[in-house]
C-alpha positions as CSV (number, residue, x, y, z in Angstrom):
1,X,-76.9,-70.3,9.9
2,X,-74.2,-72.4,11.5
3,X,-74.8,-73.9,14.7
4,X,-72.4,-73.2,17.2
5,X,-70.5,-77.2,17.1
6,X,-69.3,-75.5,13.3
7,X,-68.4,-72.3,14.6
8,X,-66.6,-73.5,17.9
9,X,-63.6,-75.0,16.1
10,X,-61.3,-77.4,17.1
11,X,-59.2,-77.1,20.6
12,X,-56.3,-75.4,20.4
13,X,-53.4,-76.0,22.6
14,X,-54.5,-79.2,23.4
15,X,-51.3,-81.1,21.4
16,X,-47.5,-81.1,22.2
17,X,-45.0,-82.2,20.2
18,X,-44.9,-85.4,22.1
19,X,-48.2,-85.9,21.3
20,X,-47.5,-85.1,17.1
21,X,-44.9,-87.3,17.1
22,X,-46.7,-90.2,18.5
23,X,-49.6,-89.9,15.9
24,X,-47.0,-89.4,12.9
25,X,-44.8,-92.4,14.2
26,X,-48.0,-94.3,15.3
27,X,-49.0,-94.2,11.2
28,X,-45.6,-95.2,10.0
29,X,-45.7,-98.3,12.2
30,X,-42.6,-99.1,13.0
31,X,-42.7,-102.6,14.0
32,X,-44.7,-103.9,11.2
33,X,-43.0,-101.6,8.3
34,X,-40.3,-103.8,9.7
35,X,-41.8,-107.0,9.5
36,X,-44.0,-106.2,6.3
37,X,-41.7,-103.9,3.9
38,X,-38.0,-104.7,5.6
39,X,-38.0,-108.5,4.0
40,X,-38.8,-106.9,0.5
41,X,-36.2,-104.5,0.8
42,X,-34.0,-107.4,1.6
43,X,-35.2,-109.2,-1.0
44,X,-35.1,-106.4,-3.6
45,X,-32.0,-105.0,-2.6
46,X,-29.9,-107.4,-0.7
47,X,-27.1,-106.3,1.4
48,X,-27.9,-103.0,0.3
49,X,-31.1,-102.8,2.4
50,X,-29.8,-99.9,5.4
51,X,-28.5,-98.2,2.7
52,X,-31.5,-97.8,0.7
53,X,-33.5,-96.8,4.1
54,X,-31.0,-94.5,4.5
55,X,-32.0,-92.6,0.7
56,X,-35.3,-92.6,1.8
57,X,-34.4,-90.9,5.0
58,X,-32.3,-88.1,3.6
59,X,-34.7,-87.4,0.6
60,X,-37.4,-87.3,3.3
61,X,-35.3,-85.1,5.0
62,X,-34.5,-82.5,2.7
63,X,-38.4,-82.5,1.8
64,X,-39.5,-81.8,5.6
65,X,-36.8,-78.7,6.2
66,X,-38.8,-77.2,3.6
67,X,-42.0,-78.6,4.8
68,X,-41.2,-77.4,8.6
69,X,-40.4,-74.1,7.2
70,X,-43.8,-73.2,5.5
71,X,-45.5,-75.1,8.3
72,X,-44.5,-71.9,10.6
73,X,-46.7,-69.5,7.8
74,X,-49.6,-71.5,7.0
75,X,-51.2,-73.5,9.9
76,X,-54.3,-75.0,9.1
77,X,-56.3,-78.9,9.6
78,X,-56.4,-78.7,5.6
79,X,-52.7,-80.1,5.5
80,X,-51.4,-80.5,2.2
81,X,-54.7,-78.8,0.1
82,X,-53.9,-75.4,2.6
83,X,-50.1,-75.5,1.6
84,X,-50.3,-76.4,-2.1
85,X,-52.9,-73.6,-2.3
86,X,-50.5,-71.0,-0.9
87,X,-47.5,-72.4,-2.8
88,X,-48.9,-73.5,-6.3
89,X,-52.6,-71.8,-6.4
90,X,-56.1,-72.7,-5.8
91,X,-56.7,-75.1,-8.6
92,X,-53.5,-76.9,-7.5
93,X,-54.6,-76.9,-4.3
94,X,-58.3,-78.6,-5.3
95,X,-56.3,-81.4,-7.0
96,X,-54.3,-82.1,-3.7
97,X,-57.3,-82.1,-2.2
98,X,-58.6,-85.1,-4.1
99,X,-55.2,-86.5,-4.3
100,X,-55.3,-86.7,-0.4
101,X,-58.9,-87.9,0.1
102,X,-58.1,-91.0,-2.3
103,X,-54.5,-91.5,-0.7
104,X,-55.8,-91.6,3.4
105,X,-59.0,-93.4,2.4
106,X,-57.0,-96.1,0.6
107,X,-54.6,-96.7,3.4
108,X,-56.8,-96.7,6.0
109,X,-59.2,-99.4,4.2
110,X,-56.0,-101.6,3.0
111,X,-54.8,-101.7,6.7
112,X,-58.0,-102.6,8.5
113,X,-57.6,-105.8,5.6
114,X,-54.2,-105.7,7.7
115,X,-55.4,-105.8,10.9
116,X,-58.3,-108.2,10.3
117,X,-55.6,-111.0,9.1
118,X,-53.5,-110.3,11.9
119,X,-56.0,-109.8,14.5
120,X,-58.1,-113.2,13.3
121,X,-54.5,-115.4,13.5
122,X,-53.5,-114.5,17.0
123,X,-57.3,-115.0,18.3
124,X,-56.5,-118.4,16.4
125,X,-52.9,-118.6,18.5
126,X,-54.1,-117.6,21.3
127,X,-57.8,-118.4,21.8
128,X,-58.1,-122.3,20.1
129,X,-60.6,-121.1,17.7
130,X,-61.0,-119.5,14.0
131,X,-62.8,-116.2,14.1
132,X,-63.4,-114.9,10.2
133,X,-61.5,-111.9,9.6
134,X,-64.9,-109.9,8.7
135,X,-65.7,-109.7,12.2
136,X,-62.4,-108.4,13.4
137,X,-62.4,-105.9,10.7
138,X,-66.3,-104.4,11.5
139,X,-65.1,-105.0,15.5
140,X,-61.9,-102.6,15.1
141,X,-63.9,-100.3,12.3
142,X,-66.1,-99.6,15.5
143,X,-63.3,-99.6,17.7
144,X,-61.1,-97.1,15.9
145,X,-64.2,-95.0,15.4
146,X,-65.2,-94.4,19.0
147,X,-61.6,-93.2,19.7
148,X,-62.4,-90.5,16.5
149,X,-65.3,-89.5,18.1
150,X,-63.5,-89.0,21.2
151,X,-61.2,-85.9,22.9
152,X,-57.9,-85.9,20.5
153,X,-55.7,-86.5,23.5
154,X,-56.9,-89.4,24.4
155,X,-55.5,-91.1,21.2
156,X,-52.8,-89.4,21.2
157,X,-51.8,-91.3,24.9
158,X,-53.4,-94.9,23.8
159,X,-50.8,-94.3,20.7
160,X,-48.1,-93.1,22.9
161,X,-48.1,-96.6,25.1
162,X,-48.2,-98.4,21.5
163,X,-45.9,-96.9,20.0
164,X,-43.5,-97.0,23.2
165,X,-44.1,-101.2,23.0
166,X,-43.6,-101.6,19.6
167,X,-40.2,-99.5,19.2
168,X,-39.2,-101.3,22.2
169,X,-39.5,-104.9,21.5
170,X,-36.9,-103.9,18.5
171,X,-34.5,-101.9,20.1
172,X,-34.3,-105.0,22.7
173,X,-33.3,-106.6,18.6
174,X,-30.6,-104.2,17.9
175,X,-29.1,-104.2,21.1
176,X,-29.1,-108.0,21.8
177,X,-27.7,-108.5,18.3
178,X,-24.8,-105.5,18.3
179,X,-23.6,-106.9,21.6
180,X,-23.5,-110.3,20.2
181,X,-21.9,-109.9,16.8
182,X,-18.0,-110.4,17.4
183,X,-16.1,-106.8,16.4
184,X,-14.5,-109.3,13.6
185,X,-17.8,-109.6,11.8
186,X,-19.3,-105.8,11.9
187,X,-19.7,-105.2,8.7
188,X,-20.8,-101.4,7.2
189,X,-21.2,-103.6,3.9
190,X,-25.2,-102.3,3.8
191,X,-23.5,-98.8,3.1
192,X,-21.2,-99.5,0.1
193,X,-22.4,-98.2,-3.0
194,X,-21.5,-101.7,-4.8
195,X,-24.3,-103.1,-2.5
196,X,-26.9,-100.6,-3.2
197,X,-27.1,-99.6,-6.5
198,X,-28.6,-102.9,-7.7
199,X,-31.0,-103.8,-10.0
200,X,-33.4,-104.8,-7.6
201,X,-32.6,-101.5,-6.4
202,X,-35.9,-99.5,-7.5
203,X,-38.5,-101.6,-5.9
204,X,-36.5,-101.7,-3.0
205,X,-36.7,-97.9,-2.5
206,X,-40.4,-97.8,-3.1
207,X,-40.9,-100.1,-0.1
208,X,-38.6,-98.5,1.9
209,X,-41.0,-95.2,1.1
210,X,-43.8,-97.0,1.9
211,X,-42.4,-97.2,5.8
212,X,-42.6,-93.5,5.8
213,X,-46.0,-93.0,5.1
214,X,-47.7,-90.6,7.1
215,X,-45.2,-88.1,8.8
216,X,-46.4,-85.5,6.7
217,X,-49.7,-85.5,8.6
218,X,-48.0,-83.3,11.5
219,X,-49.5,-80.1,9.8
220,X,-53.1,-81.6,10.0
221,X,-52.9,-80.9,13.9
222,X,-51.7,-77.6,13.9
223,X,-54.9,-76.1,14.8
224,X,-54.6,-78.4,17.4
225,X,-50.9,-77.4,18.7
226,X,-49.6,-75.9,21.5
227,X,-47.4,-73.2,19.6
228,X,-47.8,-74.6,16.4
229,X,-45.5,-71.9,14.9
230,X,-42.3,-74.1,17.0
231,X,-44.6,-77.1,17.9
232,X,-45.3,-78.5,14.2
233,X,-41.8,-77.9,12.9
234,X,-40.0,-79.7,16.0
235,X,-42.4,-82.2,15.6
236,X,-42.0,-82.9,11.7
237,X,-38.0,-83.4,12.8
238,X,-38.3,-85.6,15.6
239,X,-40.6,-87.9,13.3
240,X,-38.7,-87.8,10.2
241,X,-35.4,-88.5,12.4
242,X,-36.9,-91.2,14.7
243,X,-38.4,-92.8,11.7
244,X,-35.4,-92.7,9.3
245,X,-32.7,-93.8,12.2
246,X,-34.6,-96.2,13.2
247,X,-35.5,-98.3,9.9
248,X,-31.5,-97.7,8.7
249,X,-30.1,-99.4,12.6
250,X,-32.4,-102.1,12.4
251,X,-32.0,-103.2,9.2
252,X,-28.2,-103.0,9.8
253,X,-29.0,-105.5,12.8
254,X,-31.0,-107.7,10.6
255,X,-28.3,-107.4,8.0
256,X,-25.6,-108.1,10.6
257,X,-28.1,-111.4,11.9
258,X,-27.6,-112.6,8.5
259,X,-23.9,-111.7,7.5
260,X,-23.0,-115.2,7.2
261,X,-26.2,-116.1,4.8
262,X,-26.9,-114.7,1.7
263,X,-29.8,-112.5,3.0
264,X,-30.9,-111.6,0.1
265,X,-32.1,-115.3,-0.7
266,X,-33.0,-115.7,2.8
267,X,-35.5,-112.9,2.6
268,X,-36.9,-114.1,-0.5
269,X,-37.6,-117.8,0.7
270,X,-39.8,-116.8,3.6
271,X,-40.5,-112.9,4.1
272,X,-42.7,-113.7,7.1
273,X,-40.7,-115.2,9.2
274,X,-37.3,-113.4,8.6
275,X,-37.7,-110.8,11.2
276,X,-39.1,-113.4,13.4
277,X,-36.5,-116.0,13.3
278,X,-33.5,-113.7,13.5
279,X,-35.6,-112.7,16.9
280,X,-35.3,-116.0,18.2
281,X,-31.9,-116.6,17.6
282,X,-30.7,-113.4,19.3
283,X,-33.1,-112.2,21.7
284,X,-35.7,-115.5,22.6
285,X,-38.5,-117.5,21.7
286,X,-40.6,-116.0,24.6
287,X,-39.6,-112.0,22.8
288,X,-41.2,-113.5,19.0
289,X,-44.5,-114.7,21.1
290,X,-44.7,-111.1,21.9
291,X,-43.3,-109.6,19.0
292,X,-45.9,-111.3,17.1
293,X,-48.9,-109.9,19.6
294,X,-47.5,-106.0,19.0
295,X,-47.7,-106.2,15.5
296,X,-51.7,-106.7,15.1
297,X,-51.2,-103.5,18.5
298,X,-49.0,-102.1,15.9
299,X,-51.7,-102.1,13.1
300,X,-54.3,-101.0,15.7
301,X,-51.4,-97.4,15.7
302,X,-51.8,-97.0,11.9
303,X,-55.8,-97.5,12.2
304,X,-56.2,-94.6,15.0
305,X,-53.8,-92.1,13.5
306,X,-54.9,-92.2,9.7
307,X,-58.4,-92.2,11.2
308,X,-57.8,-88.9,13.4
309,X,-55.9,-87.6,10.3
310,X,-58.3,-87.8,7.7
311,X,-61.3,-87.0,10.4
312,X,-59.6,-83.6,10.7
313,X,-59.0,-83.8,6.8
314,X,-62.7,-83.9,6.6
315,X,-63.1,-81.2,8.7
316,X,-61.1,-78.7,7.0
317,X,-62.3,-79.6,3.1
318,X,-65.7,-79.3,4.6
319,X,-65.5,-75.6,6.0
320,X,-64.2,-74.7,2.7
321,X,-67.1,-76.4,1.2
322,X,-65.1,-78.5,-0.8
323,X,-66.9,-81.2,1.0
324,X,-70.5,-81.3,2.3
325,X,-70.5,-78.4,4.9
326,X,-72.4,-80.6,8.0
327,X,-68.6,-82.6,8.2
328,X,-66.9,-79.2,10.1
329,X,-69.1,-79.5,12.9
330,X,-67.2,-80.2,16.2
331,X,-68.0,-81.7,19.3
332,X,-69.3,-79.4,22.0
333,X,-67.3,-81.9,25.0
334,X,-64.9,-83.5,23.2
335,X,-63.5,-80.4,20.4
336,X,-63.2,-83.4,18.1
337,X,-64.7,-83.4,14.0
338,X,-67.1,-86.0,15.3
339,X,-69.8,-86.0,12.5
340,X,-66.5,-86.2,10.1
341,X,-65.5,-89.2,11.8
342,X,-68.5,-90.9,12.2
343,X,-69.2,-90.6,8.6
344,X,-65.4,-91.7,8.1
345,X,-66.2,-94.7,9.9
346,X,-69.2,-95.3,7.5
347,X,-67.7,-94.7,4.2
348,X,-65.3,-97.7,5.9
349,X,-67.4,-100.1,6.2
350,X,-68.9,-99.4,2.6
351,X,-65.6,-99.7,1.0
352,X,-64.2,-102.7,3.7
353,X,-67.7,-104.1,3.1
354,X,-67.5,-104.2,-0.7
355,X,-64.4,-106.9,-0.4
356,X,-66.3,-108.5,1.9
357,X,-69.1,-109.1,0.0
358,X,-66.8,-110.3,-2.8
359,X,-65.2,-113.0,-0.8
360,X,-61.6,-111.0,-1.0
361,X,-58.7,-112.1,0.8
362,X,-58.4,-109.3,3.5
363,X,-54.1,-109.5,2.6
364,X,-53.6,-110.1,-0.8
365,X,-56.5,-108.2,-2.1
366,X,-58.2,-105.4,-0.1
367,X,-54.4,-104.6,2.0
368,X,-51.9,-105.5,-1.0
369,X,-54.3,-102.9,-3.5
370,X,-55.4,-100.4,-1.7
371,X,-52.0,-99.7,0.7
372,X,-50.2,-99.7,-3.2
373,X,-53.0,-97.3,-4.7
374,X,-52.0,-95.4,-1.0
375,X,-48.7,-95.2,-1.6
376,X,-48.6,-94.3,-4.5
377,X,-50.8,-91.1,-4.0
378,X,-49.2,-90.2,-1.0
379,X,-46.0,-89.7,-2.7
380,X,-48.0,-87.9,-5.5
381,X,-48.7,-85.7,-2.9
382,X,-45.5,-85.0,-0.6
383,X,-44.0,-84.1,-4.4
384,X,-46.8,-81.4,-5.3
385,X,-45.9,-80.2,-1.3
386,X,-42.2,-79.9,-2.2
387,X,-43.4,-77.6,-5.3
388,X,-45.9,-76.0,-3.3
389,X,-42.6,-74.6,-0.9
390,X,-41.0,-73.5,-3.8
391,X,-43.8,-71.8,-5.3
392,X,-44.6,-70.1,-1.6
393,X,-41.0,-68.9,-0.9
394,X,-40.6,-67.6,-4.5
395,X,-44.2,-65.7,-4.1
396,X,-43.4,-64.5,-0.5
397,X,-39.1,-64.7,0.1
398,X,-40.4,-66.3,3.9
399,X,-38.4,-69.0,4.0
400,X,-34.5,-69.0,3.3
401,X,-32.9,-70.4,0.1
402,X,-31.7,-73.3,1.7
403,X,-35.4,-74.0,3.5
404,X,-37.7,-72.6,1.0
405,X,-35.9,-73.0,-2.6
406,X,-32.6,-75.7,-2.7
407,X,-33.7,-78.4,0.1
408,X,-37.5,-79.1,-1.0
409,X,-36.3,-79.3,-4.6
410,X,-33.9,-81.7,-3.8
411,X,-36.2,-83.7,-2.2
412,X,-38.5,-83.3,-4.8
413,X,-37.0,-84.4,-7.4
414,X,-36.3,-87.6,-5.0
415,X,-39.5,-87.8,-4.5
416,X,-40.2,-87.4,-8.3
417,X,-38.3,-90.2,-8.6
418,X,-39.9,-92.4,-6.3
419,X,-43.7,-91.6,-8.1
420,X,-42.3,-92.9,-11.1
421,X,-40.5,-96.0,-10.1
422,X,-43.9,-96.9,-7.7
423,X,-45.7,-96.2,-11.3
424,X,-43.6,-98.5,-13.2
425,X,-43.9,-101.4,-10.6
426,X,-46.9,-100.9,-9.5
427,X,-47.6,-104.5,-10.2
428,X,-44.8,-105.7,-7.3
429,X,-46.2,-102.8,-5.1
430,X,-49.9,-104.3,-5.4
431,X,-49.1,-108.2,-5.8
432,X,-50.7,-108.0,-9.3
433,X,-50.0,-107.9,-12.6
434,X,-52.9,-108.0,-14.9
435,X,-56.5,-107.1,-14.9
436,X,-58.4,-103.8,-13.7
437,X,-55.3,-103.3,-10.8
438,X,-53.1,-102.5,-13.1
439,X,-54.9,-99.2,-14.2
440,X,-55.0,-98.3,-10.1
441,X,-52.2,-95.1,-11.1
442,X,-54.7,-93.6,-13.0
443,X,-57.3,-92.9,-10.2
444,X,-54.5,-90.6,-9.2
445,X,-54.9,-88.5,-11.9
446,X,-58.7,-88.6,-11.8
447,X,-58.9,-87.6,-8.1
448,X,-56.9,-84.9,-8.8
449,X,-59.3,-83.7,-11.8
450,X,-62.2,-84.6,-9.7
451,X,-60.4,-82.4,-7.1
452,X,-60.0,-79.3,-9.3
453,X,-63.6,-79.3,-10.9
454,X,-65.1,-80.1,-7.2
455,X,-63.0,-76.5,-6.6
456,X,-64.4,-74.9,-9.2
457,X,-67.8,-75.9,-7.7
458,X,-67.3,-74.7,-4.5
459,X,-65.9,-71.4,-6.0
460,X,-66.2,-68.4,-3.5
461,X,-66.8,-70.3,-0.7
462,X,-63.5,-71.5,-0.5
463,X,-61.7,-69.0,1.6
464,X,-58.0,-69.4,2.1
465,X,-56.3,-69.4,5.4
466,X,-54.2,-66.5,5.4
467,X,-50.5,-66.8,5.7
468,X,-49.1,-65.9,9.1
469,X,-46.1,-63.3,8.7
């Protein structure tokens, strides 16, 4: 028999689209995609770097007006595994399952390596002293898992006064350089076809990908929603458009800080201070100091809303027995998946632990590998979603042709696209070449087969959330 934390659920209505947004834009980190993934894009694509953001944006786009659409018919914390099981069928379904388990674990392992670089240099800045980065990391693990144990909302505000900083400190960028660049030397160069179709061009657009990671978690939290038939959709919009306008204006900005350098070689030369030293010029030295203290707040974003996602992940795969059953049980104060969080924050520190205990270095190794194997299966996964609309409009004629049938297959042959130019240079995604990294793609395709046989397991106790007319 279940006990009643299983049966209780989690709390509806407790989530506005405010409070969606935040945790979506939260996990695509605006500030340090910017300082992280913009200088590669620069240095990938040149000149051409707004106007690759801007691909991104629109394929994104076009994927999410399908996405939005089904969201209104299938509303469940099972996210991508609920929707591919409507559109594309139940073994489909399984093999998102495992494709999302391996994609969320991955990137929220490879950023605590993040955060534990970060976090141990500005204790070095600012506090006189080295702290190793194993400490931050098992310090924030705990961190990060006591606001997953805790009511939803009360992330969702911590991650709306983040996020508010973050986005801030940047538009103070644009706007200080817009007002300084003479009307002479505006230049809409970063648009011009000749500048983006480059060679470099195809690693450039997988970073510029990788700064979107994580808006498609919005239908995780319908359960959660206040009116998640309107709140989930609106919310999946605001995201993708905040997101996509704002990567393409500042990296116009950046490209205008620049317009009398090559930028593309500037990029290349020193990747970690280009963001940085354009910031001084235009805005202040005092504006870096704390430009440099938002990005390890920025990190802490990511952490807390790929956590809260995946907890809620947990939850669903485990009342569909596709994972042990204990993991659905809910808090009887707090409405949240706490035992799926708790034994989120576990598996962690197992996997966090085991570059640890190998003397990894937290960037190149355990962030650089597992945020690539992240990526990669993330995009896996937005593709099987843009079949999975096809498959549920064809099945069910809910959605329109234009929502339903022609946008998602645009974007999913975009997407398509961008799985196989992140498979082909996987080795600039991960920082490595050769040895055992370099078969990462593959765990891909085994999750998903682990996926579809752990489905045939839990055959007949895998009930499907029924479609909402």
């Amino acid at each position: 028999m279940q006990n009643d934390s299983a049966q209780k659920g989690l709390k509806p209505k407790s989530l506005g689209v405010s409070d969606i947004v935040f945790f979506v834009i939260a996990a695509a980190a605006p500030l340090g995609a910017t300082l992280g993934a913009g200088p590669v894009v620069f240095a990938m694509g040149g000149a051409g770097a707004p106007g690759i953001y801007l691909i991104a944006s629109l394929v994104l786009l076009l994927f999410a007006i399908g996405f939005a659409a089904m969201s209104r018919h299938v509303i469940s914390a099972g996210g991508f595994a609920e929707l591919v099981t409507h559109g594309l069928g139940r073994p489909a379904g399984n093999a998102a399952g495992g494709i999302a388990l391996l994609a969320y674990v991955a990137m929220l392992t490879g950023i605590y390596g993040q955060f534990a670089a970060f976090g141990a240099d500005l204790i070095s800045s600012f506090a006189g002293f080295q702290m190793d980065w194993r400490i931050v990391a098992v310090l924030v693990i705990g961190l990060v898992g006591i606001f997953g144990y805790m009511d939803v909302k009360v992330s969702a505000k911590v991650l709306g006064v983040l996020m508010v900083f973050e986005i801030l400190v940047l538009i103070v960028f644009d706007v200080a350089v817009i007002a300084q660049t003479e009307a002479k030397d505006f230049t809409w160069k970063g648009f011009m076809p000749s500048d983006i179709f480059t060679p470099g061009m195809g690693v450039a657009l997988m970073f510029a990908f990788c700064c979107f990671v994580g808006f498609e978690s919005t239908t995780i939290y319908g359960e959660e929603a206040k009116n998640p038939n309107r709140t989930v959709p609106l919310a999946t919009y605001v995201a993708i458009a905040i997101i996509g306008i704002f990567y393409t204006l500042t990296t116009w900005c950046l490209g205008l800080a620049y317009a009398n350098s090559d930028v593309q070689a500037v990029a290349g030369a020193d990747m970690i201070n280009f963001v940085f030293n354009a910031n001084t010029k235009y805005v202040g030295a005092l504006s870096t100091e704390i430009m440099k203290l938002l990005v390890v707040t920025s990190v802490f974003a990511v952490l807390l809303s790929f956590h809260n996602a995946l907890s809620r992940y947990l939850y669903a795969l485990a009342r569909s027995h596709f994972v042990p059953h204990q993991l659905c049980q809910v808090h009887p104060k707090h409405a949240s998946p706490h035992v799926a969080s708790v034994v989120l924050s576990g598996a962690t520190v197992l996997v966090v632990g085991a570059f640890m205990i190998s003397n990894a270095d937290p960037i190149q190794h355990l962030y650089m590998w597992m945020v690539g194997l992240g990526t990669l299966a993330v995009l896996a996964l937005q593709t099987l979603g843009a079949a999975a609309v096809v498959g549920f409009t064809l099945k069910t004629r809910k959605c329109s042709v234009w929502q339903g049938l022609i946008a998602p297959a645009l974007g999913g042959f975009g997407l398509l696209a961008a799985v196989i130019l992140a498979v082909q240079n996987f080795g600039e995604l991960t920082g490595t070449k050769e040895g055992l990294v370099t078969l990462f793609p593959w765990l891909v395709l085994l999750a998903a087969s682990l996926g579809v046989i752990n489905g045939m397991r839990a055959k007949g106790k895998f009930p499907v959330t029924p479609a909402l007319s």
